[in-house]
C-alpha positions as CSV (number, residue, x, y, z in Angstrom):
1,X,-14.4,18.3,-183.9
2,X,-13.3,20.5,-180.9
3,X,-14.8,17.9,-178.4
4,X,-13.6,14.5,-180.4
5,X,-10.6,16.1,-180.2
6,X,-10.6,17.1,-176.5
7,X,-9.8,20.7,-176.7
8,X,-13.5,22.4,-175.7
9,X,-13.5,22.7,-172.3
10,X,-16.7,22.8,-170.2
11,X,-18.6,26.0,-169.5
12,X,-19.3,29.1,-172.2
13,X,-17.0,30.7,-173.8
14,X,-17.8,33.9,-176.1
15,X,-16.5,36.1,-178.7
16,X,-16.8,39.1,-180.6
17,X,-16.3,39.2,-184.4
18,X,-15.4,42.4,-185.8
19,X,-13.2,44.1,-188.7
20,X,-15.3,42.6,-191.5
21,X,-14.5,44.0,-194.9
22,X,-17.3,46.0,-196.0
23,X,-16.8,45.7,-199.9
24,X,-16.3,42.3,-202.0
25,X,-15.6,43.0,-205.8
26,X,-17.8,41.0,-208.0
27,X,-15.6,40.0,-211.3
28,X,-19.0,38.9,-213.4
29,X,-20.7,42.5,-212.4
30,X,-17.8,44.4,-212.8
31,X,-18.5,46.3,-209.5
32,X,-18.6,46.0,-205.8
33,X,-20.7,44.7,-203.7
34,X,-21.4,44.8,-199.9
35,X,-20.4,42.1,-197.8
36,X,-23.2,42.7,-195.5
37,X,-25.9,45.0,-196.6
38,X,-25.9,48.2,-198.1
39,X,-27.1,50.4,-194.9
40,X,-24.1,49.1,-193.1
41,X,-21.8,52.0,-192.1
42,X,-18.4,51.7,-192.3
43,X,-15.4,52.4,-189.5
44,X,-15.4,55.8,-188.1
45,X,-11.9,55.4,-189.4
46,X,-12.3,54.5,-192.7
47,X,-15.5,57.2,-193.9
48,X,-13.0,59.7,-195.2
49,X,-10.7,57.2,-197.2
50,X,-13.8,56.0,-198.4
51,X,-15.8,58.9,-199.8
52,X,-12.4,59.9,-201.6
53,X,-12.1,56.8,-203.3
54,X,-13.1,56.3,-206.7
55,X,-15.9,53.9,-207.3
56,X,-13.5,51.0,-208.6
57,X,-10.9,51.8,-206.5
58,X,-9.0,48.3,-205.6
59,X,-8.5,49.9,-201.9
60,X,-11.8,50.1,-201.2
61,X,-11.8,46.4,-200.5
62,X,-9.7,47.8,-197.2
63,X,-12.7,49.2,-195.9
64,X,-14.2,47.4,-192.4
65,X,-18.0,47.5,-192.0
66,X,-19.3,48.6,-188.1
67,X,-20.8,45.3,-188.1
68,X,-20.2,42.2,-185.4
69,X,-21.6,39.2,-184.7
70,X,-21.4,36.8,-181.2
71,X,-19.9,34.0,-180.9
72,X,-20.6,31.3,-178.0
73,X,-18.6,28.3,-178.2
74,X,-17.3,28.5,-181.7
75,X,-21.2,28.9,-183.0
76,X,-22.5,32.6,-184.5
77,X,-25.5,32.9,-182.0
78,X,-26.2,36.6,-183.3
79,X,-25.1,39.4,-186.2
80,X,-25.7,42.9,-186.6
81,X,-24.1,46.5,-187.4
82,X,-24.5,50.3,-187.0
83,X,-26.5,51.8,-189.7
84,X,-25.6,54.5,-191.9
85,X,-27.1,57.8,-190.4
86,X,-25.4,60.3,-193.2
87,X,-27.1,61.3,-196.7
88,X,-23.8,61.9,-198.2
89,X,-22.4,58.6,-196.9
90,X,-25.1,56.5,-197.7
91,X,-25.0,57.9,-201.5
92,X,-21.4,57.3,-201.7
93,X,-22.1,53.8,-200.9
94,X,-24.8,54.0,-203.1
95,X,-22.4,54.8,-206.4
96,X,-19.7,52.2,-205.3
97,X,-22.4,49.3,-205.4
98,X,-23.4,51.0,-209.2
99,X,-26.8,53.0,-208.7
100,X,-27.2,56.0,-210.4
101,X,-28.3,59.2,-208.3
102,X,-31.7,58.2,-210.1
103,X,-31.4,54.7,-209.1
104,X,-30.5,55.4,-205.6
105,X,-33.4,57.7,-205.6
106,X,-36.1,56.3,-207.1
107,X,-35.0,52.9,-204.8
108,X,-34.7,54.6,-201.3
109,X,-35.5,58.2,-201.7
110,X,-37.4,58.0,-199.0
111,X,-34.1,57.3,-196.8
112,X,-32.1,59.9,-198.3
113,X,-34.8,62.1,-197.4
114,X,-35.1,61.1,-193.7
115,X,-31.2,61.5,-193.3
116,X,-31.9,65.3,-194.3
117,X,-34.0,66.0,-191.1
118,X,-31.2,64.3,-188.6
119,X,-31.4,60.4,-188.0
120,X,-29.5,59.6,-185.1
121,X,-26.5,56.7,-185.2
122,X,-28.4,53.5,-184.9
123,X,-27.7,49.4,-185.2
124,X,-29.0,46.9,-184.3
125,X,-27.9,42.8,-182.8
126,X,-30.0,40.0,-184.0
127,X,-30.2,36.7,-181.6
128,X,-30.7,33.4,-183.0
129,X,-32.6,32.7,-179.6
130,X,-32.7,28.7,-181.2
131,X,-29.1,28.6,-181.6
132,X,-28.4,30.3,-178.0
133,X,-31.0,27.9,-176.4
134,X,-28.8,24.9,-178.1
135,X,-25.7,25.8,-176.3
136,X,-27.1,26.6,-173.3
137,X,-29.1,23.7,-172.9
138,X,-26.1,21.4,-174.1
139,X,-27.6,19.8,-176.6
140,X,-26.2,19.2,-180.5
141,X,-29.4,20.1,-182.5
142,X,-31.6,23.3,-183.0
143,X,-34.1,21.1,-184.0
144,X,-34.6,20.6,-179.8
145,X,-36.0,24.2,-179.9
146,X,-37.6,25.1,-183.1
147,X,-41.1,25.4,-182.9
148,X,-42.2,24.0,-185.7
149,X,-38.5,22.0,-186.8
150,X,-38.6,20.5,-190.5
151,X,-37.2,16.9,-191.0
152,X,-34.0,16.4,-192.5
153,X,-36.0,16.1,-196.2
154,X,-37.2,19.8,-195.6
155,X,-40.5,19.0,-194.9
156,X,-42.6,20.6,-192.2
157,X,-44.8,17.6,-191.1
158,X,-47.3,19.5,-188.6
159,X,-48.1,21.4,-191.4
160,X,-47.8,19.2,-194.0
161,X,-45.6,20.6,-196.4
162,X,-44.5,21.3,-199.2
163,X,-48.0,19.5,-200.6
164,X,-49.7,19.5,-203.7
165,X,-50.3,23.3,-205.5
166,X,-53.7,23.0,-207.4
167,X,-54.2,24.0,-210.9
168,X,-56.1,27.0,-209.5
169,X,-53.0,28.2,-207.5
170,X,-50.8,27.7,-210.1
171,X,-53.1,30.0,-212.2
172,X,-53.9,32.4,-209.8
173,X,-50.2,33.1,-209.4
174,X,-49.5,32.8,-213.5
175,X,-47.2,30.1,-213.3
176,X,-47.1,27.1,-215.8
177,X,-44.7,23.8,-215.2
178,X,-43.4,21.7,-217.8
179,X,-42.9,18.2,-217.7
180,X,-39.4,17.2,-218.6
181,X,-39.5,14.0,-221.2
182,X,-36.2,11.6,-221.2
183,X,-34.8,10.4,-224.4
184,X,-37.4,8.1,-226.1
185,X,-40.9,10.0,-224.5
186,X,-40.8,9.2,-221.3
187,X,-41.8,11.7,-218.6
188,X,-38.7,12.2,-216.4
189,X,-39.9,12.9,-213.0
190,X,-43.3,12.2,-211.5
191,X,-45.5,14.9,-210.1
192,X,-44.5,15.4,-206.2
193,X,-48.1,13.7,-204.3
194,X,-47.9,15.0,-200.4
195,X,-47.2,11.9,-198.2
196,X,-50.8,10.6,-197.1
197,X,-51.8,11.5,-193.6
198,X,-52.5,8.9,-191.1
């Protein structure tokens, strides 16, 4: 829209996104949840407000993850965040987003325990190298620079798929399908047959 409209100019231009809340409240779970993933720590700002908050606490929806992502010409072209590094912090994040000390423990007490012998303040920035080779080489379409790029159906036609899963897969992997009928008998859909090679 920027270029029908004439307001991108030529060349790269890049941002930083920052300040994301950390926290979303989920109404159907009655809980929090985190906007980015657990192991994301929050501002250096924000750890005492949020260790002192109770686990429901509507201002912990104030809290900003350490987390970022790039931005080159109004597309996200990589994401990432500092990790939490702290026992007690990572617990307290734990018991917002509703695990039990058991939970938390029996999940990722192999975490908690590495934070005991002094893991030092880490992150981490993922590139979508596709998406950064799109801008720079000025075309619309990561498709350009996928290696293996699926059509706009979704399928993957060097490789052929999705195909046809055999009985013996579907066994092997204990799964059974069911044929939907339509009023009257009929079977509603037909079986999905790979398209025949040529």
């Amino acid at each position: 829209m920027g270029t029908e409209l004439g307001l991108r100019s030529k060349g790269f231009k890049a941002l930083w996104v920052v300040n994301f809340p950390m926290l979303e409240w989920d109404e159907d779970e009655d809980r929090f949840v985190a906007k980015h993933h657990p192991f994301t720590s929050p501002w250096e700002e924000d750890i005492d407000k949020m260790v002192k908050l109770e686990r429901k606490d509507p201002a912990l929806q104030d809290i900003r993850a350490n987390a970022y992502d790039m931005v080159i010409n109004g597309v996200e072209v990589g994401g990432g965040s500092i990790r939490i590094h702290r026992r007690d912090l990572q617990e307290k994040v734990f018991s917002v987003l509703g695990l039990t000390e058991e939970e938390a423990k029996s999940k990722f007490g192999f975490l908690l325990g590495a934070f005991e012998h002094g893991a030092p303040p880490h992150g981490g920035l993922a590139f979508g190298l596709d998406r950064l080779c799109t801008i720079l080489g000025g075309k619309t379409t990561i498709r350009d620079f996928i290696a293996f790029p699926k059509n706009n159906m979704g399928r993957d036609t060097m490789m052929d798929t999705p195909s046809y899963i055999t009985k013996e897969q579907l066994d092997e992997l204990h799964i059974a399908t069911v044929e939907k009928t339509k009023p009257g008998g009929a079977a509603a859909d037909q079986a999905f047959e790979p398209a025949s090679r040529t």
